[in-house]
C-alpha positions, 0 to 999 in steps of 0.5 A: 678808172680815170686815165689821167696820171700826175707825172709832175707832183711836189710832196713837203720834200720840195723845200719851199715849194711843196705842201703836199702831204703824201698820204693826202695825195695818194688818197686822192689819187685813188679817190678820182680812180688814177691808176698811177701816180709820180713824184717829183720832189725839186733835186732830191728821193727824199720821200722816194720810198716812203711815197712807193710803199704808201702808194702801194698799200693804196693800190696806186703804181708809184712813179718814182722820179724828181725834178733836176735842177739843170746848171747852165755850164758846168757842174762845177761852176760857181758864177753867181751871174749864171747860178740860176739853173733849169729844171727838168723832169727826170722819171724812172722807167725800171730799177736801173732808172731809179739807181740812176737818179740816186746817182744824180742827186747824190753827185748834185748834193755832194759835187754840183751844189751851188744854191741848190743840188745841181747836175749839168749835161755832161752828167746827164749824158753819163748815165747807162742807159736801159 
């Protein structure tokens, strides 16, 4: 068993960014004997469940998590000359962590998207902790 796990991975649910099949990364994630695997698809869970179960069945542990894009300022800026944004890996720890990054990308869908889905530091900083 390899001690090696990918904590930072796109699936096709990274719109233009990732090619990745799940069923073709877990496959050889359990192939090369990896006792875990994350995803962290760019400012969305879309795949969250589908990639958890599948992992499962495949006798890899699932890492849910995504890859936050982080604004500049303020969540609710829209200034073209500050609309690119960081990015972060965010990876839930318990189901209070992936409740928590359900929140996240729902409020970059619904609040912060400008571009594309984004939070700030004040949203991060709201989020319970445990």
């Amino acid at each position: 068993m390899s001690d090696f796990v990918h904590l930072h991975l796109h699936s096709q649910y990274s719109l233009l960014d990732g090619a990745n099949r799940l069923d073709d990364v877990i496959q050889a994630a359990a192939a090369a004997g990896m006792p875990a695997l994350a995803l962290t698809d760019h400012g969305n869970l879309f795949g969250a469940i589908e990639f958890y179960d599948r992992a499962k069945k495949a006798g890899v542990k699932p890492i849910l998590g995504m890859e936050a894009y982080v604004a500049q300022g303020s969540l609710n800026e829209r200034n073209p000359q500050r609309s690119s944004s960081n990015h972060l890996v965010l990876l839930a720890q318990n189901e209070a962590g992936y409740r928590n990054l359900i929140k996240l990308t729902t409020r970059s869908f619904l609040e912060g998207f400008y571009y594309k889905p984004r939070i700030d530091h004040e949203t991060l900083g709201s989020m319970p902790r445990g």
